[in-house]
FILO-160309 format. One record per residue (C-alpha): y, x negated, z negated; residue number from 0; residue in one letter. Coordinates in Angstrom, 1 decimal. Layout:
BEGIN
VEXTI        Y        X        Z    nr   rest
VEXTI        Y        X        Z   NUM      A
...
//
This chain:
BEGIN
VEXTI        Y        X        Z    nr   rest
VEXTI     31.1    -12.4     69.8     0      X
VEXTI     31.1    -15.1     72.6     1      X
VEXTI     34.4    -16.8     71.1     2      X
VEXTI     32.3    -17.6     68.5     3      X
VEXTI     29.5    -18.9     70.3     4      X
VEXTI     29.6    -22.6     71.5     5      X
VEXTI     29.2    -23.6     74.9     6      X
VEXTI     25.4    -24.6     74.5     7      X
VEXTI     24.7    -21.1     72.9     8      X
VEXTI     26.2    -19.3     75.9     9      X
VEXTI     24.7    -21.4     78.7    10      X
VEXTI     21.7    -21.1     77.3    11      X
VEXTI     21.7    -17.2     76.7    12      X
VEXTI     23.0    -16.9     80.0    13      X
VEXTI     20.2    -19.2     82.0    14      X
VEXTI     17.6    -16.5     79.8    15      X
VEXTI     19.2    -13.5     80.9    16      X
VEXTI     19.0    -14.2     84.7    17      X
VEXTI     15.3    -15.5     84.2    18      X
VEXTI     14.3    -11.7     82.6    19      X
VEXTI     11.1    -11.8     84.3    20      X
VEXTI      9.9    -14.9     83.4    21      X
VEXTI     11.6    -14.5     79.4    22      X
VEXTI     10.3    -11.3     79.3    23      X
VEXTI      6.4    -12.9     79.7    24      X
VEXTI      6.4    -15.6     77.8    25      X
VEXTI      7.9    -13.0     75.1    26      X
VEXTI      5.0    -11.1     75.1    27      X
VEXTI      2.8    -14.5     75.1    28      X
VEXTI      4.8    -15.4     72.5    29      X
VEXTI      5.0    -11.8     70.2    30      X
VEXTI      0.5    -11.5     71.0    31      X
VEXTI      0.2    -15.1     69.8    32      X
VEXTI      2.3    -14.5     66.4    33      X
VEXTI      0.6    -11.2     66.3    34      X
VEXTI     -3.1    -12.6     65.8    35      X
VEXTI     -1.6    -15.3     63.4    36      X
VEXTI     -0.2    -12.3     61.4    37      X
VEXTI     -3.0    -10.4     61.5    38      X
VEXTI     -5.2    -12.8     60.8    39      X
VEXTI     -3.7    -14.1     57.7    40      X
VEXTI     -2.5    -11.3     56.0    41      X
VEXTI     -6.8    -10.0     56.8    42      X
VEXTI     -7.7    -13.5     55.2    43      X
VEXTI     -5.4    -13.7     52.2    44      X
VEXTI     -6.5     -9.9     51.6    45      X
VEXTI    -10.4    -10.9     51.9    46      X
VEXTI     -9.8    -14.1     49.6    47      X
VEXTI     -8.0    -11.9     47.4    48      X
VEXTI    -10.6     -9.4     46.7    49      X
VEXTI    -13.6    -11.8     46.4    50      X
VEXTI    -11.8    -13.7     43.7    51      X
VEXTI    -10.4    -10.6     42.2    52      X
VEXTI    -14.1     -9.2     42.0    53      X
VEXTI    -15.5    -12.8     40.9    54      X
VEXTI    -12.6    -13.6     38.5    55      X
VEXTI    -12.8     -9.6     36.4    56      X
VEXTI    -17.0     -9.3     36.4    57      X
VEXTI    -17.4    -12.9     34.5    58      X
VEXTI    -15.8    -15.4     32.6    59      X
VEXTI    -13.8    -18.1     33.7    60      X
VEXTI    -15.5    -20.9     31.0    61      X
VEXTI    -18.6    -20.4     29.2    62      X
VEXTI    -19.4    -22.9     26.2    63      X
VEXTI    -23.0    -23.2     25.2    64      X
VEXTI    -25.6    -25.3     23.2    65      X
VEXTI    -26.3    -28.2     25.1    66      X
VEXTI    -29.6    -28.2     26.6    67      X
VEXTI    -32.7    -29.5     24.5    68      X
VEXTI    -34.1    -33.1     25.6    69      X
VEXTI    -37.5    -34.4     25.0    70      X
VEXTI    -37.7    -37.8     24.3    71      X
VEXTI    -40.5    -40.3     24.1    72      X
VEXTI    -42.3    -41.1     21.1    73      X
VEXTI    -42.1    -44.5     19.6    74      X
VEXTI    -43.9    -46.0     17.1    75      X
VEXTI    -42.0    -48.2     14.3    76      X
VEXTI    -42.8    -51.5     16.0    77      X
VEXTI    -40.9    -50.0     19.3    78      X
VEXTI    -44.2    -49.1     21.4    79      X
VEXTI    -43.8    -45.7     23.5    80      X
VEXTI    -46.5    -43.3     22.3    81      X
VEXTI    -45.8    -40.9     25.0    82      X
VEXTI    -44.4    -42.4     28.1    83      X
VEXTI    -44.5    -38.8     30.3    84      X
VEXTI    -42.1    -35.8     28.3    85      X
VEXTI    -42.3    -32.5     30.1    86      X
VEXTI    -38.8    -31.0     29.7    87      X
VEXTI    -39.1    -28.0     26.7    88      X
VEXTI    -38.7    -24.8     27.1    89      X
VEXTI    -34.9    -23.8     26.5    90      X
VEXTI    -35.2    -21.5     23.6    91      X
VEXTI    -32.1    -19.1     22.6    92      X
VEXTI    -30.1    -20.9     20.4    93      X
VEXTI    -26.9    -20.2     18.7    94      X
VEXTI    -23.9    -22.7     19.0    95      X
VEXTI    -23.3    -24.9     15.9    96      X
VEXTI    -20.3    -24.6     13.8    97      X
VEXTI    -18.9    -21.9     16.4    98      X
VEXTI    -16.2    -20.3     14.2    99      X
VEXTI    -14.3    -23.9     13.9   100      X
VEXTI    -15.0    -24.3     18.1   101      X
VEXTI    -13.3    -20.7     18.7   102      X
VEXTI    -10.7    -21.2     16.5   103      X
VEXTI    -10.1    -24.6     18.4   104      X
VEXTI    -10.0    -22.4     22.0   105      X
VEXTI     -7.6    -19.8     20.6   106      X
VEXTI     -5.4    -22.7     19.5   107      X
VEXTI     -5.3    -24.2     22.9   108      X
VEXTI     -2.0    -23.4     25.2   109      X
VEXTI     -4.1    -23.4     28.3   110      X
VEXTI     -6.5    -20.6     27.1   111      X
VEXTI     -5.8    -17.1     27.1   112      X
VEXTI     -8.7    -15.6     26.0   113      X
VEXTI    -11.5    -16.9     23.8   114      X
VEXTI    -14.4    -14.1     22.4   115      X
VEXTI    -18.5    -15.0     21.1   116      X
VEXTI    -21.0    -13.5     23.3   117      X
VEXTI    -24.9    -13.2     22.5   118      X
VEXTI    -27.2    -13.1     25.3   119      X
VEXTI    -30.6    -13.0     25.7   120      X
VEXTI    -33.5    -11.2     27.8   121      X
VEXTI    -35.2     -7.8     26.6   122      X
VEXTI    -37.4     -4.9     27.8   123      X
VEXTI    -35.4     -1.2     28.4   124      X
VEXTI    -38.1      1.7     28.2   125      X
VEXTI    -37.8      5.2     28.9   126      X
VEXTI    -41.0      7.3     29.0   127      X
VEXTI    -43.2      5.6     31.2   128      X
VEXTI    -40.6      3.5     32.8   129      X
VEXTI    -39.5      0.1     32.1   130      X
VEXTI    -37.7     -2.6     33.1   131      X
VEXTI    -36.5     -6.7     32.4   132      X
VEXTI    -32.9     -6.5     31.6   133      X
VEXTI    -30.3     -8.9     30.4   134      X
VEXTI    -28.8     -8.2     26.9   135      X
VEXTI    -25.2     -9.2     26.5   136      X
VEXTI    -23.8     -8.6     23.0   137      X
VEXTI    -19.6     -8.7     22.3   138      X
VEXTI    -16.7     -7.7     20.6   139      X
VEXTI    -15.2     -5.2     23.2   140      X
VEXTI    -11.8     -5.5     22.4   141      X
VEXTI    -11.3     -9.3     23.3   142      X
VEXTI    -14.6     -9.3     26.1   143      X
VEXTI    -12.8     -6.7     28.3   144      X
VEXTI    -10.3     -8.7     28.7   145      X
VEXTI    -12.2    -11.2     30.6   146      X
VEXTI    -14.6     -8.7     32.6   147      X
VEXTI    -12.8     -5.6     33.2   148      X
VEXTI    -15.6     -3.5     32.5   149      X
VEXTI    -13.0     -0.1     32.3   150      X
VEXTI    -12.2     -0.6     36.2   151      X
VEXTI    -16.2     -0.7     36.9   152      X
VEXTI    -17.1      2.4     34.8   153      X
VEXTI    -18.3      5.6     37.5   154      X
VEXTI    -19.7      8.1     34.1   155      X
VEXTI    -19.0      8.0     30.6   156      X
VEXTI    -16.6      5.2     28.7   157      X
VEXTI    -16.9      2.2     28.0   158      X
VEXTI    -15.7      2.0     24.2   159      X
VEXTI    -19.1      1.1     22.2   160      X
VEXTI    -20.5      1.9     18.8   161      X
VEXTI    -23.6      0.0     17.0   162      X
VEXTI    -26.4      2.2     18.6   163      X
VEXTI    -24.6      2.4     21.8   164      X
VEXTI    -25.1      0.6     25.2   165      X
VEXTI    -23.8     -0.1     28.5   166      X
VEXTI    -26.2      0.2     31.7   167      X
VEXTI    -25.8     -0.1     35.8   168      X
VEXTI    -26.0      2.2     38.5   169      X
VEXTI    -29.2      1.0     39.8   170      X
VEXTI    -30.7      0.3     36.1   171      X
VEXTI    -30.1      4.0     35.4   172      X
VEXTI    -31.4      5.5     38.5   173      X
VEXTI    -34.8      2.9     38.0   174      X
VEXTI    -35.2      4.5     34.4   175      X
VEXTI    -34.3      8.2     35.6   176      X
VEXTI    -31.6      7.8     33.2   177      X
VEXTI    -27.8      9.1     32.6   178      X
VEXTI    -24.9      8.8     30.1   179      X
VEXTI    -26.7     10.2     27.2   180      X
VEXTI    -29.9      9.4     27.1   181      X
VEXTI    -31.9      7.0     25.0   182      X
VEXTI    -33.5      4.0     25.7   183      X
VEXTI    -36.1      1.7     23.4   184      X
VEXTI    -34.8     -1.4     23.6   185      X
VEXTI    -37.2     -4.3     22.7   186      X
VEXTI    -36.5     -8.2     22.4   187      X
VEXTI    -39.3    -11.3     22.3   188      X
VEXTI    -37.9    -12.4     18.6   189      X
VEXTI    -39.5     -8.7     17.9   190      X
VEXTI    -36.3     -7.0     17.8   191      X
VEXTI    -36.5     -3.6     18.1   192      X
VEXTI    -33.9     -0.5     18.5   193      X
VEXTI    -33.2      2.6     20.0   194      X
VEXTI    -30.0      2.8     22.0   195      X
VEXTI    -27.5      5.6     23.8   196      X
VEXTI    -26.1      4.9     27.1   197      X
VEXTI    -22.7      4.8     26.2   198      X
VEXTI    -21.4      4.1     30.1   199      X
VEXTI    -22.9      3.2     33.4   200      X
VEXTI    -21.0      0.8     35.3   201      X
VEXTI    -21.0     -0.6     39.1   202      X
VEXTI    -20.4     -4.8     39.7   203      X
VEXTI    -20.7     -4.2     43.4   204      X
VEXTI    -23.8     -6.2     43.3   205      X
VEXTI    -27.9     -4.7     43.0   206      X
VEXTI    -29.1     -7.7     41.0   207      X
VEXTI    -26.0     -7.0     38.1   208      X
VEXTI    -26.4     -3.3     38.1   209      X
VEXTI    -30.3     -3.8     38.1   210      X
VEXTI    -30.0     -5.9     34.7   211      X
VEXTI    -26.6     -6.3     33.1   212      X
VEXTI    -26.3     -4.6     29.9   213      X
VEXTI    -24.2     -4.3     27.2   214      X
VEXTI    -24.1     -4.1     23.2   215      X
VEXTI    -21.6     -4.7     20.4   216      X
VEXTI    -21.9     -8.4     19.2   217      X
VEXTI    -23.9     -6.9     15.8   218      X
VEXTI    -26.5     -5.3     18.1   219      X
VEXTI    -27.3     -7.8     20.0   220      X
VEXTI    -27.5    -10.6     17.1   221      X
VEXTI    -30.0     -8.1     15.0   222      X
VEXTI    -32.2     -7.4     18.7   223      X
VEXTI    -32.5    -11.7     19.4   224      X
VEXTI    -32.9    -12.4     15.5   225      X
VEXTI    -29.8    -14.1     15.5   226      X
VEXTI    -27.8    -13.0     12.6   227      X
VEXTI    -24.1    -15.0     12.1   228      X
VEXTI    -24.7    -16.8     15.4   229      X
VEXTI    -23.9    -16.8     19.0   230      X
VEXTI    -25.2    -18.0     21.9   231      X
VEXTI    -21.6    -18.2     23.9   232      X
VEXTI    -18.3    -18.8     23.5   233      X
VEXTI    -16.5    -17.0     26.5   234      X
VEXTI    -13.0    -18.1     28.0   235      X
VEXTI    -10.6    -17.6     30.1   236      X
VEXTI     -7.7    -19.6     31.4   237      X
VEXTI     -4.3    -19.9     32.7   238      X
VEXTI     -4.6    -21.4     35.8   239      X
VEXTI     -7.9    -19.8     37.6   240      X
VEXTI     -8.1    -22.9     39.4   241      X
VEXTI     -7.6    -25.5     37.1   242      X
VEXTI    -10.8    -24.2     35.1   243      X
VEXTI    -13.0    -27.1     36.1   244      X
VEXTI    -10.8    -29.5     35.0   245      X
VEXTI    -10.2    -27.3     31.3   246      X
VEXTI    -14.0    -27.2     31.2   247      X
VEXTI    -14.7    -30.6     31.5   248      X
VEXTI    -12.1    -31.2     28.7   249      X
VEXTI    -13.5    -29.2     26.7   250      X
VEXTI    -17.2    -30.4     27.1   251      X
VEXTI    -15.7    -34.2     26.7   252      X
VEXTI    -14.2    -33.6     23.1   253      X
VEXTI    -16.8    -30.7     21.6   254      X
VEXTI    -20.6    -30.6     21.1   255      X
VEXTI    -20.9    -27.9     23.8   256      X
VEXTI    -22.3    -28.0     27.6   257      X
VEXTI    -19.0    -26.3     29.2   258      X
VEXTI    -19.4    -24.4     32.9   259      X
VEXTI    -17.0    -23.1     34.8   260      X
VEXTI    -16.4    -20.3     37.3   261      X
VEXTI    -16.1    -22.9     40.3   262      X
VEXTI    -19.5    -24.2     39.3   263      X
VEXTI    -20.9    -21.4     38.6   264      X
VEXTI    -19.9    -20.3     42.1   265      X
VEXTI    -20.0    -23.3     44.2   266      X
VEXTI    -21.2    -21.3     47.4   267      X
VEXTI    -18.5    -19.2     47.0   268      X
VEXTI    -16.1    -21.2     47.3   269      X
VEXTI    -18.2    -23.1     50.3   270      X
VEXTI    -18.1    -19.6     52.0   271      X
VEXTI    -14.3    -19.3     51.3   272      X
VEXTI    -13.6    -23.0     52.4   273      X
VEXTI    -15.4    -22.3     55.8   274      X
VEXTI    -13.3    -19.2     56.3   275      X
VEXTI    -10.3    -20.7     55.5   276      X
VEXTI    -10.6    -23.8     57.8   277      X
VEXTI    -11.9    -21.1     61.4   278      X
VEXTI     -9.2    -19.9     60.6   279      X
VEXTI     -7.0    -22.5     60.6   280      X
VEXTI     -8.4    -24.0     63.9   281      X
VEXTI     -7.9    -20.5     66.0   282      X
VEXTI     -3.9    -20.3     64.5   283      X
VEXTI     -3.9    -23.8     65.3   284      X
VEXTI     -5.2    -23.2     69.1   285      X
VEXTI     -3.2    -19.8     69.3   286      X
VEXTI      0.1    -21.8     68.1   287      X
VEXTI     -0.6    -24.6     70.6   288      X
VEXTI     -0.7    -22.3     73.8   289      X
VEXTI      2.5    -20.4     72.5   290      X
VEXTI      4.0    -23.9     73.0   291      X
VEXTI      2.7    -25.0     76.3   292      X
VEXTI      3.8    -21.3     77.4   293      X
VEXTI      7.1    -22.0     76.6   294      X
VEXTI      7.1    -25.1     77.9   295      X
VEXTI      5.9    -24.2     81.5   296      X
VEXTI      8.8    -21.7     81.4   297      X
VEXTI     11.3    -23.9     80.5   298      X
VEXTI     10.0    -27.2     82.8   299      X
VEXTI      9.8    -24.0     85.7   300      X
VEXTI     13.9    -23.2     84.3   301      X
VEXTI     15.2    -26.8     84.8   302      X
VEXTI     13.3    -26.8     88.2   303      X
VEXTI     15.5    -23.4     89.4   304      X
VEXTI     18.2    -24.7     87.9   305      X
VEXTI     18.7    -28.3     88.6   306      X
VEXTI     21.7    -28.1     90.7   307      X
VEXTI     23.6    -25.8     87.9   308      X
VEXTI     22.4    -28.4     85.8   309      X
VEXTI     24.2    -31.3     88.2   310      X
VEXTI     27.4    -29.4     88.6   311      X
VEXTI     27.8    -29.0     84.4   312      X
VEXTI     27.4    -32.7     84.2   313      X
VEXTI     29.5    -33.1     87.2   314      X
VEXTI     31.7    -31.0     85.5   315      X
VEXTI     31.7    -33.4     82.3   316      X
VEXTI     28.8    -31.8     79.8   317      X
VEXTI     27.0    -34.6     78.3   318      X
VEXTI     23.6    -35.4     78.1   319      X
VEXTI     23.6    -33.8     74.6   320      X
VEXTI     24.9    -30.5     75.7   321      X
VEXTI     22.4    -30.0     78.3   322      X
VEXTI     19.6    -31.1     75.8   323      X
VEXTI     21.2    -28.4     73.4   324      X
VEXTI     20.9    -25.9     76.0   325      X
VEXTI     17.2    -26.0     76.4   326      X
VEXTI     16.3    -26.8     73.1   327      X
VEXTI     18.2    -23.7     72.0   328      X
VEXTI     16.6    -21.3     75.1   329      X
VEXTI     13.0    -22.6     73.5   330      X
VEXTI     14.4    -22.0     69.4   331      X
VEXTI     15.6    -18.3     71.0   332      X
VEXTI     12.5    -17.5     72.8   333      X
VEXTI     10.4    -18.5     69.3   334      X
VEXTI     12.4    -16.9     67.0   335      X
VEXTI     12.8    -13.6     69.2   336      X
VEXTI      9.1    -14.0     69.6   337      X
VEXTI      7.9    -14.1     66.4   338      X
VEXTI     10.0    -11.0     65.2   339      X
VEXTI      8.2     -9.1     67.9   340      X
VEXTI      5.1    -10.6     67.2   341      X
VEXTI      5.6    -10.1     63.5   342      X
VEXTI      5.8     -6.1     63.8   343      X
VEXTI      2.6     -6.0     66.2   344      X
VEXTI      1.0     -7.8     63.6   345      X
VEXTI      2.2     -5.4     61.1   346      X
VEXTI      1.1     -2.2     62.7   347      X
VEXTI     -2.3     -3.9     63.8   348      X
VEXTI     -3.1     -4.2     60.2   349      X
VEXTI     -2.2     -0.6     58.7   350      X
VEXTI     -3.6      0.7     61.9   351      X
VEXTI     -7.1     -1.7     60.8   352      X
VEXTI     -6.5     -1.0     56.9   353      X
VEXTI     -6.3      3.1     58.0   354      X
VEXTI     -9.1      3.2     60.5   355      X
VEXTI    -11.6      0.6     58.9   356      X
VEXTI    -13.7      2.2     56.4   357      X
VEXTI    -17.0      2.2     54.1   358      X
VEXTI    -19.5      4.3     54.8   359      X
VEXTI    -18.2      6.8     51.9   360      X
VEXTI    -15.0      7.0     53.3   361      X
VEXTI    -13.1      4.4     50.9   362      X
VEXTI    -11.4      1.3     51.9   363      X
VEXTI    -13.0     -1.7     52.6   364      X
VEXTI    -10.8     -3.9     50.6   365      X
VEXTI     -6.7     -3.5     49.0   366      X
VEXTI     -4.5     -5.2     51.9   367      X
VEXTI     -2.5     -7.9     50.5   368      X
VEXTI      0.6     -8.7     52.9   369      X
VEXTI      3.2    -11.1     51.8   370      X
VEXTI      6.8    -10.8     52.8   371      X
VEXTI      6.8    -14.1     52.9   372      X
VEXTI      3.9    -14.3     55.5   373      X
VEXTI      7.1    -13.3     58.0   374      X
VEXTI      8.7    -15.5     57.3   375      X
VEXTI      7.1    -18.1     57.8   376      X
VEXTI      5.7    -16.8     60.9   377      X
VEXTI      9.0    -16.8     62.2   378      X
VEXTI     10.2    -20.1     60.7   379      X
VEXTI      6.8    -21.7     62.9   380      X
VEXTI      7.7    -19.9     65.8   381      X
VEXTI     11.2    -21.2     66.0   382      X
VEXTI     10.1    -24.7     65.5   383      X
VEXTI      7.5    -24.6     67.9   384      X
VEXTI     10.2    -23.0     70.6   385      X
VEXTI     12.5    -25.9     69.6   386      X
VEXTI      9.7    -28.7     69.8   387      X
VEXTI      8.3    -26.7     73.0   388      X
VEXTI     11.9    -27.3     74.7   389      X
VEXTI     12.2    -30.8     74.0   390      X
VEXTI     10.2    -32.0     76.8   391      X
VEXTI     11.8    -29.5     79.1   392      X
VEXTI     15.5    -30.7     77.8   393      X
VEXTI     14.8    -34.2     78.4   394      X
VEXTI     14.2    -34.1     81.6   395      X
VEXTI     17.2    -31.6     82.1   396      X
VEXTI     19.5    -33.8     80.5   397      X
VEXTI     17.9    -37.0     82.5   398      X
VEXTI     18.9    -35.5     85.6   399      X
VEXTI     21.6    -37.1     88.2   400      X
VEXTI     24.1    -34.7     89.0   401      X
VEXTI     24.2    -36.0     92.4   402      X
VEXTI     21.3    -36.0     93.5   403      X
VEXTI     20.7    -32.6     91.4   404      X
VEXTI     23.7    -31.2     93.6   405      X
VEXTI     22.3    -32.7     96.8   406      X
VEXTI     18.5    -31.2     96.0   407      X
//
């Protein structure tokens, strides 16, 4: 195999082979450093992952509603303001106008996937003595599970849903002694009135969801708010997750409707998720920057031992260039060698983690998302740091006299 190799490649395998000591530390420096970077990003892509997972399947990605109702002054034909102080009204339950021709207009769109009416509105749930506020959400299952995956959140009974039958959480259930089954009087402000079956209970994950989320059919919900032929939402979802603000504000430019997104809707989400990202950042950033003053030191401390080999190879005729090659190569070696290192400590750190880190019923904390490509790239940075970590060390080597290297 050395035929093949250049003269760089074998002066600089063979100056790291005599150093073992010193290439064996700054190794490990190097495989502990790529570790936490693996480590830490495969944990933060996972985390990042299952929030937006868990945000992304319990709501929609758009919502179109009626726009809000605005109070204005009273004026008198000759222009003079009768009322100068409006108190903003009350927001009454309204139904969207004209929403067949806006849902036919979503479904026609290329950057919607999904586009179902909702009815929503607030109601009292009472069983025998007990009752409680809860949130009334009325759809058309087939097209609304779509966009919240109520299926994956079901823990007793189903989640298909007939006229009479409704969907309730954990923690609404256990407040109203309740189980799949059981009946509850379900009573509306417009006067609506009706007695229900829990269908399904479901778990969001969340005490204030499973406290007051509940769900109808689209027909059951209309009759309960006295809304018969209308609808109080429009729900979407898109096909770029990320791009849904910019949809949304489309949307609300072009159509009578007040358009929010998921982004909005969960600004300090994405706050929380921005801080996370960028501590993050800064410790690989700090992490990476000592891997390369490591392998620095050990190269500067190389061309120190070494200085008179150094003077006789350019006694001898090497260039400047070749000498420079040698130590940037030592430093792309020591990086790449690193990082593979560093790359399987990572690894087992985080199935060692994902195996040991639990809830407290015994299931996992959150899937484990690790990206081949992750490695990759770890091992890409880790080479290019070793090479820009040499640089300073192979200037200096290849600015050295050879006489008065031979002569030190």
């Amino acid at each position: 195999m050395r035929r093949w190799l250049t003269f760089a490649w074998i002066a600089a395998l063979r100056f790291l082979s005599e150093g073992r000591m010193q290439t064996g530390f700054i190794l490990g420096g190097i495989a502990i450093g790529v570790g936490v970077i693996v480590f830490m990003s495969a944990m933060l892509t996972s985390v990042q992952t299952n929030f937006t997972n868990r945000v992304l399947t319990s709501q929609p990605q758009i919502q179109l509603k009626p726009p809000d109702e605005v109070a204005r002054p009273l004026r008198r034909h000759d222009g003079v303001v009768e009322a100068a102080i409006v108190q903003h009204p009350t927001q009454r339950i309204l139904s969207l106008d004209q929403w067949q021709t806006i849902l036919s207009s979503m479904r026609g769109r290329s950057d919607i996937v999904v586009a179902t009416p909702s009815v929503s509105g607030s109601a009292l749930a009472v069983r025998g003595d007990a009752s409680r506020s809860i949130g009334i959400l009325g759809m058309e299952p087939d097209d609304y599970f779509r966009i919240v995956r109520m299926p994956d959140y079901i823990i007793a009974g189903e989640p298909s849903l007939g006229t009479d039958d409704i969907l309730v959480g954990i923690d609404l259930a256990n407040d109203l002694g309740a189980t799949v089954g059981d009946k509850l009087n379900i009573t509306t402000g417009p006067g609506g009135s009706r007695i229900l079956t829990i269908r399904g209970i479901f778990d969001l994950g969340n005490r204030g969801a499973n406290e007051r989320n509940t769900y109808v059919q689209l027909r059951t919900a209309q009759s309960l708010l006295n809304l018969i032929g209308g609808v109080t939402e429009i729900d979407l979802t898109v096909v770029d997750v990320y791009a849904a603000e910019t949809v949304a504000q489309d949307i609300g430019a072009v159509l009578p409707v007040k358009a929010e997104s998921w982004i909005v809707t969960n600004a300090q989400f994405f706050t929380a998720i921005w801080a996370q990202t960028l501590s993050s950042l800064l410790i690989r950033s700090f992490v990476g920057l000592s891997v390369a003053f490591g392998i620095a030191a050990v190269l500067i401390v190389s061309v120190l031992q070494r200085s008179k080999d150094i003077g006789i190879l350019r006694a001898m005729g090497s260039s400047r260039g070749k000498i420079l090659r040698i130590f940037l190569i030592q430093g792309g070696v020591l990086g790449f060698l690193g990082s593979l290192l560093g790359s399987f400590i990572g690894g087992i750190a985080l199935f060692a983690w994902y195996r040991l880190a639990r809830q407290a019923n015994g299931a996992e904390l959150f899937p484990l998302v690790v990206e081949p490509s992750l490695f990759l790239f770890s091992a890409l940075l880790a080479t290019i740091t070793g090479v820009l970590a040499g640089m300073v060390p192979a200037l200096r080597a290849a600015r050295l006299d050879p006489v008065e290297a031979i002569r030190g």
